[in-house]
C-alpha positions in Angstrom: -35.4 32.3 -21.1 -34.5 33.6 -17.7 -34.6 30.0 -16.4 -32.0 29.2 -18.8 -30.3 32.6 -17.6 -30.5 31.0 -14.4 -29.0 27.5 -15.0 -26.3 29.2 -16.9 -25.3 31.0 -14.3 -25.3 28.5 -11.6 -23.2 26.3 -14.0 -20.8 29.3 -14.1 -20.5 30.1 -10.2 -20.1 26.1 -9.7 -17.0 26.6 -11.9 -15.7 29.8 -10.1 -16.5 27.6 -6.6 -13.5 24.8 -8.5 -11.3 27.6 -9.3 -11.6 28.7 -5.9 -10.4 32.8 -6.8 -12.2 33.9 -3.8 -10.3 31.8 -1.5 -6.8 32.1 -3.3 -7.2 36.0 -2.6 -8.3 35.6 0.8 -5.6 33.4 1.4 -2.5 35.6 -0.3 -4.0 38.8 1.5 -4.5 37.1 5.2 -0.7 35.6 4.3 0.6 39.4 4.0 -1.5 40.1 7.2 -3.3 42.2 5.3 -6.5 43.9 5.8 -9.9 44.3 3.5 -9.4 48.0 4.0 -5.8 48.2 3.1 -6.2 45.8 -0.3 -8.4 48.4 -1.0 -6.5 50.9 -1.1 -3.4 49.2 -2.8 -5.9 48.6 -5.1 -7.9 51.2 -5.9 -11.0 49.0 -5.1 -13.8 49.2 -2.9 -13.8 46.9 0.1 -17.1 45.9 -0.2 -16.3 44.4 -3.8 -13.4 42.3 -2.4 -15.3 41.2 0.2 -18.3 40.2 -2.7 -14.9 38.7 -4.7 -13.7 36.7 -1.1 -16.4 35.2 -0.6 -17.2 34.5 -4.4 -20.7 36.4 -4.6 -18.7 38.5 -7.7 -16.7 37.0 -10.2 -14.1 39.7 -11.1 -13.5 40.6 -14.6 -9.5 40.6 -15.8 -8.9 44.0 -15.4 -10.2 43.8 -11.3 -7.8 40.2 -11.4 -4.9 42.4 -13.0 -5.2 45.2 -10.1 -5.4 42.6 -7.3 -2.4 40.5 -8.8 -0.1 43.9 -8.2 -1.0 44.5 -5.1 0.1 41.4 -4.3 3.0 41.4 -6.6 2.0 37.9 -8.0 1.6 37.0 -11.6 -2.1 37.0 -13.0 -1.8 33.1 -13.6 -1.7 32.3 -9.5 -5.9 33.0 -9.7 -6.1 30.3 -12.6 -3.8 27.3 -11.9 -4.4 24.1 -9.9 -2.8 23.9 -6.3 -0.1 21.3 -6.9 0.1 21.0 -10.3 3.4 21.1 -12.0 2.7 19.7 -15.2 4.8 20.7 -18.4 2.2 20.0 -21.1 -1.7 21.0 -20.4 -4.4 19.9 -22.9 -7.1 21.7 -22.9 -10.2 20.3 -24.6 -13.1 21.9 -26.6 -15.6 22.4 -23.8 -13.2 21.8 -21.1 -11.6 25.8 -20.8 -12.8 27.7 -17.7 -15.7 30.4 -18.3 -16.1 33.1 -15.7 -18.7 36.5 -16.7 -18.9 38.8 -14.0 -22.3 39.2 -12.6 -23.9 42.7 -12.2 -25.4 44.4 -9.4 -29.1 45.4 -9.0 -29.8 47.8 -12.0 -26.4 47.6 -13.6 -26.1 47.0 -17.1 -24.6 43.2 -17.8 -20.9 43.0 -18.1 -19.7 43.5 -21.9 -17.7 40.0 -21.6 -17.3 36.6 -20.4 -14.2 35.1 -20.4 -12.2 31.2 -20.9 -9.3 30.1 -19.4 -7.6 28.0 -22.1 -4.9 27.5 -19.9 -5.9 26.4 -16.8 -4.0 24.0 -14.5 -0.8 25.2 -15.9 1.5 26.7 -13.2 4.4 28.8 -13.9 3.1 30.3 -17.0 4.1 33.7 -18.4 0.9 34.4 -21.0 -2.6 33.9 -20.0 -4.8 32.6 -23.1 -8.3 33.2 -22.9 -11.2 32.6 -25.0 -13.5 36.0 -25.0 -16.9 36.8 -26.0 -18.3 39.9 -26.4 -21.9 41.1 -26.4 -22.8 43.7 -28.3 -24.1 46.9 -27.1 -23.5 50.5 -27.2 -20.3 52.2 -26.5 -19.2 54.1 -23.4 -16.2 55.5 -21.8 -16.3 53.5 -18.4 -15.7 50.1 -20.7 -12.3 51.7 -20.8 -9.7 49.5 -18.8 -5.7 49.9 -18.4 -3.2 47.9 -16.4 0.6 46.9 -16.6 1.3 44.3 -19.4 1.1 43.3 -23.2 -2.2 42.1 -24.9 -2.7 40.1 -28.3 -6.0 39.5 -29.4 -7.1 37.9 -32.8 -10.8 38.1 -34.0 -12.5 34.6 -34.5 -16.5 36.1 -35.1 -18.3 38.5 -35.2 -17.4 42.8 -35.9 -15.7 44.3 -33.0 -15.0 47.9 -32.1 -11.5 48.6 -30.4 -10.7 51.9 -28.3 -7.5 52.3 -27.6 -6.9 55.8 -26.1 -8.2 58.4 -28.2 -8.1 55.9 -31.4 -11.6 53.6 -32.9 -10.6 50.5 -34.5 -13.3 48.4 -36.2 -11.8 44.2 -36.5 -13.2 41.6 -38.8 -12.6 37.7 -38.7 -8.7 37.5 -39.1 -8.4 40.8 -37.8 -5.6 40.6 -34.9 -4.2 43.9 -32.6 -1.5 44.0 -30.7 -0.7 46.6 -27.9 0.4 48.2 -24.9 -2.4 47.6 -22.3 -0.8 50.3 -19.8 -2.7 52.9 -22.3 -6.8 52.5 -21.4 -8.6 50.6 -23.6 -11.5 48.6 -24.6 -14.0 46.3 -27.0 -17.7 46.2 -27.4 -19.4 43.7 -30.6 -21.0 45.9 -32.9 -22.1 43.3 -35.2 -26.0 41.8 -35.0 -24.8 39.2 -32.4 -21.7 38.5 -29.7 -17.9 38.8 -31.0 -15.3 36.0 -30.2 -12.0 36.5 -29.6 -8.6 34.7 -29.0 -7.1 36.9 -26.2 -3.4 36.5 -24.8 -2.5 38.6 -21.8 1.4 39.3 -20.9 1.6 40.9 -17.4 5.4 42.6 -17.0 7.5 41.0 -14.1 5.9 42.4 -10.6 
């Protein structure tokens, strides 16, 4: 099992290493003449996380990608598009969309998510489709997550539980929710297995 663990995630850093996130943020930040320090604190981040992001030791879950994208005031589809591609029409294949799952530190509980880019190599877009799966496990405030922007997600498998402020939603298959993502919220499966999810992001004009 954990060699498989292992194999998985080398296949998924290989496919961070294409997207090349690390280097795009390096690259916007040292174009701003920017340092580590002050990202941080536009951010609200810890410098030694960027620096783990930079140099693409941590993959960085939306919400981190959301933070990052303000400070820079660019939209959240500059960390998932292909340098010089200016195609109108981007097919995306079964098998082909971009996974990323954020890797945990030494004694840290595994992220609650991995996430697909469905569209990547499309520049100039305004929504950011992903395809989301969610492991189950217990809930806890610090899942909680808010950031400027729209969300739409629509439940594919599984049972998940929503929290959206002070409010407990349960979703079945079909089950869609729409909302305000500036309030803090967040989703953990609660079903005997991992939750998928259709998940489309609008970030507001930075």
């Amino acid at each position: 099992m954990r060699k498989n663990s292992e194999v998985t995630m080398e296949n998924i850093r290989e496919e961070v290493k294409e997207l090349q996130i690390g280097m795009k943020i390096r690259r916007l930040r040292q174009e701003r003449r920017m340092t580590l320090q002050a990202l941080a604190d536009a951010t609200g981040l810890s410098k030694p996380l960027l620096s783990q992001i930079e140099n693409e030791q941590v993959i960085p879950p939306l919400a981190t990608l959301l933070r990052i994208s303000k400070a820079f005031k660019v939209e959240l589809q500059t960390f998932f598009q292909e340098e010089g591609s200016n195609e109108k029409c981007i097919l995306v294949r079964a098998g082909q969309s971009r996974k990323f799952q954020r890797r945990s530190g030494p004694g840290e509980e595994p992220p609650p998510y991995a996430y697909h880019s469905l569209a990547f190599g499309k520049k100039n877009r305004n929504l950011e489709p992903f395809l989301v799966e969610f492991e189950a496990r217990q809930w806890r405030e610090d899942l909680q997550v808010s950031h400027d922007g729209e969300e739409f997600l629509f439940l594919l498998e599984g049972t998940l539980e929503f929290h959206y402020g002070d409010q407990v939603m349960t979703l079945q298959p079909g089950d869609s929710v729409y909302y305000d993502s500036s309030e803090r919220h967040g989703y953990v499966s609660k079903g005997d297995g991992p939750a998928k999810a259709v998940a489309v992001l609008y970030s507001r004009g930075v």
